[in-house]
C-alpha positions as CSV (number, residue, x, y, z in Angstrom):
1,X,-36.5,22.1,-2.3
2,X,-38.2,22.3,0.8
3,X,-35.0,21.2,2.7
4,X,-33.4,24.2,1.7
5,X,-35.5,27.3,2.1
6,X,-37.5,28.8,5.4
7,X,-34.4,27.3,7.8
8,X,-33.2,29.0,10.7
9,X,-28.6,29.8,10.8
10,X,-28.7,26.7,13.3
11,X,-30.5,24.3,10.8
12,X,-28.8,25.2,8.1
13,X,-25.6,24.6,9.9
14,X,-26.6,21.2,10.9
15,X,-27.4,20.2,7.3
16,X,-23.9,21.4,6.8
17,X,-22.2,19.2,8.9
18,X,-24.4,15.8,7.2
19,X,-23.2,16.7,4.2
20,X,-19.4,17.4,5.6
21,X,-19.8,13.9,7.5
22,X,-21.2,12.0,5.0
23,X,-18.4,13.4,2.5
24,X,-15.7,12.4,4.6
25,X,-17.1,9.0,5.0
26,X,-17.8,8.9,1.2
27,X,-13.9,9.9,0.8
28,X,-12.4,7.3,3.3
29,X,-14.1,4.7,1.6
30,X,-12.9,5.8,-1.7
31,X,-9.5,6.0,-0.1
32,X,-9.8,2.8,1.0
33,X,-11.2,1.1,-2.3
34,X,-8.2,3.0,-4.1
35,X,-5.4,1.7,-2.5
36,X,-3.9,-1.3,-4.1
37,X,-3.3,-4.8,-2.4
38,X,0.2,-4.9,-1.5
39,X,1.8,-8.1,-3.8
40,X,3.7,-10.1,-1.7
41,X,7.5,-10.0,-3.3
42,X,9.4,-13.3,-4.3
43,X,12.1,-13.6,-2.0
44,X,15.6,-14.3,-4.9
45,X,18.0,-16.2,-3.6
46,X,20.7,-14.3,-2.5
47,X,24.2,-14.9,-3.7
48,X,26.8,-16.0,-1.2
49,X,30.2,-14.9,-1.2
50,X,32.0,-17.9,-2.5
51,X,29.7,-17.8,-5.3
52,X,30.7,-14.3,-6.1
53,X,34.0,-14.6,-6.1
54,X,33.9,-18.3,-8.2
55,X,31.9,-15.9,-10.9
56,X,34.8,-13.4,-10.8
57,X,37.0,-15.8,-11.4
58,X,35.7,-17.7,-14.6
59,X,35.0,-14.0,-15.9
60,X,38.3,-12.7,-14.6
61,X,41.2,-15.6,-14.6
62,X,43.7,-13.2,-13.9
63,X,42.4,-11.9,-10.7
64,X,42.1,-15.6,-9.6
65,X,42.9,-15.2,-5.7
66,X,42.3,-11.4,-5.4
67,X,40.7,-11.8,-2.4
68,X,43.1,-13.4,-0.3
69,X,45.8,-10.9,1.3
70,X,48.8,-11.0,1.2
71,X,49.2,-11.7,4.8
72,X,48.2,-15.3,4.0
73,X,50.1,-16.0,0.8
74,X,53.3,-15.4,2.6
75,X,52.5,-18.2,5.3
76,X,52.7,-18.5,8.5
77,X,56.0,-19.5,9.5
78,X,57.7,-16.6,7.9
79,X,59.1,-14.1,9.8
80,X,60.0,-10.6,8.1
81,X,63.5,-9.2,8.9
82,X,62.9,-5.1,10.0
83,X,65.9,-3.3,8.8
């Protein structure tokens, strides 16, 4: 106990900051030892639109060509009269 008792303020002080130091350190490296390894995700293949919509067809038949507009059922050629 020798390290504690007959110290002057300024020894005492700089026992103080070892033991902050060396606490810190002792709490990074925890920090560091905690932290899991990130996992590297498996990239899915991502759907592509026609896919999508071939899906919503076989579950949906009477949706089948939803996604067109209207614009291109009529056809090109047509030509609406504006009354």
């Amino acid at each position: 106990m020798q390290i504690l008792f007959n110290k002057t303020i300024d020894q005492c002080r700089i026992i103080g900051a070892r033991g902050g130091r060396a606490r810190v350190r002792n709490r990074r490296m925890r920090r560091l030892q905690a932290t899991p390894k990130t996992a590297e995700v498996p990239v899915s293949r991502l759907e592509t639109a026609a896919e999508a919509i071939a899906l919503l067809d076989r579950q949906f038949p009477w949706l089948v060509g939803a996604e067109m507009s209207r614009r291109s059922q009529r056809g090109i050629g047509e030509v609406r009269a504006v009354l």
